[in-house]
Each structure stands twice: as structure tokens, then as C-alpha cells.
N, C-alpha and C positions, 0 to 999 in steps of 0.2 A: 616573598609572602609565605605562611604558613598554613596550613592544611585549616585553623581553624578559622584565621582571614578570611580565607576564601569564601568557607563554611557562612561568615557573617557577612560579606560582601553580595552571595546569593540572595540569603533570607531579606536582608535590608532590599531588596528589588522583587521582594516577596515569590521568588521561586520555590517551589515546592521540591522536598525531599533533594535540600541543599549539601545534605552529607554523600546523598550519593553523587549529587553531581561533581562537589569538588574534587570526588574521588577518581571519578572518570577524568574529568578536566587533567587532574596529572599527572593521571598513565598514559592519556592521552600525548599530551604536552613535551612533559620529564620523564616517561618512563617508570614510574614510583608506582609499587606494588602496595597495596593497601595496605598490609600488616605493618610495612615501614610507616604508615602517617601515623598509628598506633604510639610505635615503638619509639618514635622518634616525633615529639607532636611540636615542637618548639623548633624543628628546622625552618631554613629559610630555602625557599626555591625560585631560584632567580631564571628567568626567561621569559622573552619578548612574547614570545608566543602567545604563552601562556596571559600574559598580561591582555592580552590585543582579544586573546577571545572570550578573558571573563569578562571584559568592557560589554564585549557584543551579548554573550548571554544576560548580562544584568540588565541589558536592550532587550530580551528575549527575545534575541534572533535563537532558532532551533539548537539545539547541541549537536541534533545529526547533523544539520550542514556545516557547522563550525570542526568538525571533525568529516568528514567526506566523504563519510563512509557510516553501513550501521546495519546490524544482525537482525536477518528477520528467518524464523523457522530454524530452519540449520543452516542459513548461508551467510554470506556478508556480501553486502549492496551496497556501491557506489550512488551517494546522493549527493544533488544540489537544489537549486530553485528551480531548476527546471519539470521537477517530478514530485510530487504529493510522498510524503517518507511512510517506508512500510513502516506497518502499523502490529503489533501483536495480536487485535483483534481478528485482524483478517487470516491469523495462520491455523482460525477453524475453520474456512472454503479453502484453504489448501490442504489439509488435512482429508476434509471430503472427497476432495477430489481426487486426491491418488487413490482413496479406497474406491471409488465408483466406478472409476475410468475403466473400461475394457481390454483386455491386452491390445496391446499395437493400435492406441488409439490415436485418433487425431483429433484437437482440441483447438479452440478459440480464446485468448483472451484478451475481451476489449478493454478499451480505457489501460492500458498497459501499465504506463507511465515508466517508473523503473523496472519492469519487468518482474518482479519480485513474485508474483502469481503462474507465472508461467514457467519463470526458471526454476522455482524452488517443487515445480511440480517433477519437472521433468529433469530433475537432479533425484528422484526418487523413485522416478519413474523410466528405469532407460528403455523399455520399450515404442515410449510414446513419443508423438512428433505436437506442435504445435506453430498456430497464426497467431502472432501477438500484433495490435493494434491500435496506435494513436495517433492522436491530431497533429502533434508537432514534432518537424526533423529532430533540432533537440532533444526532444524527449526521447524521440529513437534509438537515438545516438549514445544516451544515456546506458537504456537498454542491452543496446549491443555490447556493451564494455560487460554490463554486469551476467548476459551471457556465456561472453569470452571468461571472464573470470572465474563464472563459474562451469566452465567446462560442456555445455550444449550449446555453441550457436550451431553448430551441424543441426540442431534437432527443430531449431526456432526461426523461421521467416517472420521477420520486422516490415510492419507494413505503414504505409503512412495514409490513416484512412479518420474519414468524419464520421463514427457509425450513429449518428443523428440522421445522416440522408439516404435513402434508400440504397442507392448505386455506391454506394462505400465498397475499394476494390477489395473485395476479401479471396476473390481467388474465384477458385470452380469446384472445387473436392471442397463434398459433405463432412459435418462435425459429429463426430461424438457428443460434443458438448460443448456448453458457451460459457466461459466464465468471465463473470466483470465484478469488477470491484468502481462503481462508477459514481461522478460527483453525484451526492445527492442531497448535499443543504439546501434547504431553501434560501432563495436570492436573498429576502426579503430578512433574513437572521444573521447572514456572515459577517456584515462588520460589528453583528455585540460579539462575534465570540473570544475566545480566549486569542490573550495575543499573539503566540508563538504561531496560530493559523493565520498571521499577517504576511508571512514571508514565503507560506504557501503556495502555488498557482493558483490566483484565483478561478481558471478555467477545470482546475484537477477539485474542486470542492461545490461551486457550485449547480446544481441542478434543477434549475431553472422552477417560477413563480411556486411548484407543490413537490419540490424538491424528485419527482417523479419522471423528469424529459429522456432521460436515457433508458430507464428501465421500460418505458412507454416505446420509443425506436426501436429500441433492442427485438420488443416482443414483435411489431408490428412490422420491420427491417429484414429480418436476419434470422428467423428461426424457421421459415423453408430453408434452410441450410443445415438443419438437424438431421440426422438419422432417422430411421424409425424409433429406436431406443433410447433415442439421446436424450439429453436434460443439461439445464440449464442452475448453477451455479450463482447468485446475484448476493453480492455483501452490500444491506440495507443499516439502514440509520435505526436506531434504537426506539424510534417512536412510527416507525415505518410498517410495521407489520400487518396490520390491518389492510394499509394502504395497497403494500403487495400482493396480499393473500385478494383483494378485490381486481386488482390489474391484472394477473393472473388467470382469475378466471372469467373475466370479459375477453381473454384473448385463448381459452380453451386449454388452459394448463393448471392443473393439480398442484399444489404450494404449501409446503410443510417449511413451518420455521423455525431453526433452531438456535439456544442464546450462547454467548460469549463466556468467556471466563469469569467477567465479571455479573452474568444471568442476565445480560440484557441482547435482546433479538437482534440477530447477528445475520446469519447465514440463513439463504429462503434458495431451495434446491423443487425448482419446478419440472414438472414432466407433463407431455401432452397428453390432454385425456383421450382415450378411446373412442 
């Protein structure tokens, strides 16, 4: 097939921003550097591979899973279905959080999944240690690799915990700080959304009847585990702010929230009040 096949075999399955992906697709695939599709637009490129995964993507099954792999911040993460794919949005609470964190900090992050929050912190941060924490071995298991790969599981205990229920094991030593990137679609909207979130976890996306069940445990769980100084980190859903900044301070913490790349409310970094 040729670069612009592809190009039309996307679009016709109405994928958005078809040029970029078939260009990924065969550097991916074949190896082929973009100037070459340019330069050379009438090749043909033959490979199974290649064929077997634009079937899948004109499925919109994900691209990240179809390649196994996907850059988030400065690192590259190992994905599949068993982890919710990092997302660009969320590499403004990691960004906050290396500037917050105190030297030789110890830090929490729940809802883990790929580790993506926790690794790309403390690949930034070599002073600091961290508990990353989720529901499922799997998902662990995920984590661990993407640790190893990226050069801190010295720094990262992988915990396998419900932080929905009180007694969730997180240890015994106080946090710095808690950060989650946690489901928080409401139950009741996940199957209109777009289809690429079908292949998702559905446990890594939804957040139960007011998309609010984790952020509500978290506060009410886990935040006598704070420091005096500590604060709390939480990456909300775009129509969420409100909802935070009230949850917030029914439970006695100050809630500033700040927007994404795209100016929509992103990142809500809470601290207890006095």
C-alpha cells in the first residue's frame, strides 16, 4: 500500500488527523521516515504487520495499543488494555508536581495504572521516593516494566490496593503529597463516548453515578496520611471544577484549579486549610 492509501483508508473510517497517523503507522510498521512518504509518494509497502493493524485502527482499536508502546512527558510507556493510555493532558500534574514536591519527598500515586504519573515524576526527580497504587496485578505488572524501563523501580513500591476502601494497604510512612489521576466519567455517559474509549478499562474511566467516587475516598480515605504541608494533586474532567472546588471544601481543603493546553480545567492542587 502507499502512504496515500493508507491516508484514505483512515479517513473512509473517519479517523481524525489521517495524515498523521498513517505516518506513524509506517515508522511504526516499516521503519519509513516521513520525508521519504514526501519524496517518494507512489511507493508501495508491503507488510503483514502493517496491514493487520490498519484493519484494527479503521476498527478504532487505539494506535497506542496497536504499537505497545507511547510517549508521555519525556519518557515512553509500555501500554495495553490493561491501563488507561497516558494522556498529554495530564503532563500538567506532573509538571506541578516536580515543581511542588520538597526535597527528598515521599509521594503517593493512586489510581496508577501505567505508572506514567509516578515514573515520569521521579525520573525528574531523583531525590524523591514514591507508593504507586492500583486495583489490579496486571495493571501492576504493567507499571513495573515501565519503571524498569524507565530507570526508578528502586525509587517506586507497586502496591496492589482499593483506595475506594478505607484500609487500602498504603503502608505506614506519611506523604508529601497524593497524586491521582482517577476515573472520573460519569457511569451513566461512557458508552456515548468516542470509540477509541471502548478498548479502555472500563474500571480505569469510570467514576461512579457523579463521576466524583474516588475523589470523594481519596479525601475522606487517605488524606490523614498527609504531612502537615502536604497537598494533594487530582486531574479532573473538564466540566468538573466546580464540583471539586465544593468536595474540597466540605472536607476542609483550599482548591485552586488550573487549565490544560487546551484551557480547559485540568489539574485542582488542594491544601488543607488552617
Amino acid at each position: 500500500m502507499t502512504y496515500g492509501q493508507i491516508v484514505d483508508c483512515l479517513k473512509d473510517a473517519g479517523i481524525e488527523n489521517a495524515e498523521t497517523e498513517a505516518a506513524l503507522l509506517l515508522w511504526h510498521f516499516c521503519g519509513v521516515p516521513r520525508a521519504q512518504l514526501y519524496s517518494s509518494p507512489e511507493r508501495n509497502y508491503e507488510s503483514e504487520a502493517l496491514i493487520a493493524a490498519l484493519d484494527r485502527r479503521c476498527e478504532h482499536y487505539p494506535l497506542q495499543y496497536l504499537f505497545g508502546e507511547w510517549d508521555f512527558f519525556e519518557e515512553t510507556y509500555f501500554v495495553n488494555e490493561k491501563c488507561l493510555i497516558p494522556r498529554s493532558d495530564t503532563e500538567c500534574l506532573v509538571e506541578k508536581a516536580i515543581s511542588l514536591l520538597p526535597e527528598n519527598a515521599y509521594f503517593a500515586d493512586l489510581c496508577t495504572g501505567s505508572g506514567c504519573i509516578a515514573i515520569s515524576v521521579l525520573k525528574h526527580r531523583a531525590d524523591c521516593r514514591a507508593l504507586a497504587a492500583d486495583l489490579f496485578p496486571e495493571t501492576l505488572d504493567l507499571a513495573a516494566r515501565n519503571a524498569a524501563r524507565n530507570g526508578v523501580e528502586g525509587r517506586v513500591a507497586l502496591v496492589l490496593a482499593d483506595v475506594l476502601h478505607k484500609d487500602a494497604p498504603l503502608g505506614e510512612e506519611s506523604f508529601d503529597a497524593i497524586l491521582s489521576n482517577p476515573p472520573y466519567i460519569r457511569t451513566a455517559i461512557i458508552d456515548s463516548l468516542e470509540e477509541e474509549l471502548f478498548s479502555e478499562p472500563r474500571a480505569a474511566l469510570d467514576g461512579g453515578a457523579d463521576g466524583l467516587d474516588f475523589y470523594r475516598a481519596i479525601l475522606a480515605h487517605h488524606t490523614a496520611r498527609l504531612k502537615e504541608n502536604g497537598f494533594i494533586l487530582f486531574e479532573i474532567g473538564f466540566d468538573q471544577k466546580k464540583d471539586i472546588e465544593k468536595l474540597a471544601e466540605a472536607f476542609g481543603f483550599s482548591c485552586a484549579v488550573e487549565n490544560d493546553l487546551s484551557g480547559n480545567p485540568r489539574t485542582a492542587l488542594l491544601r488543607k486549610r488552617n
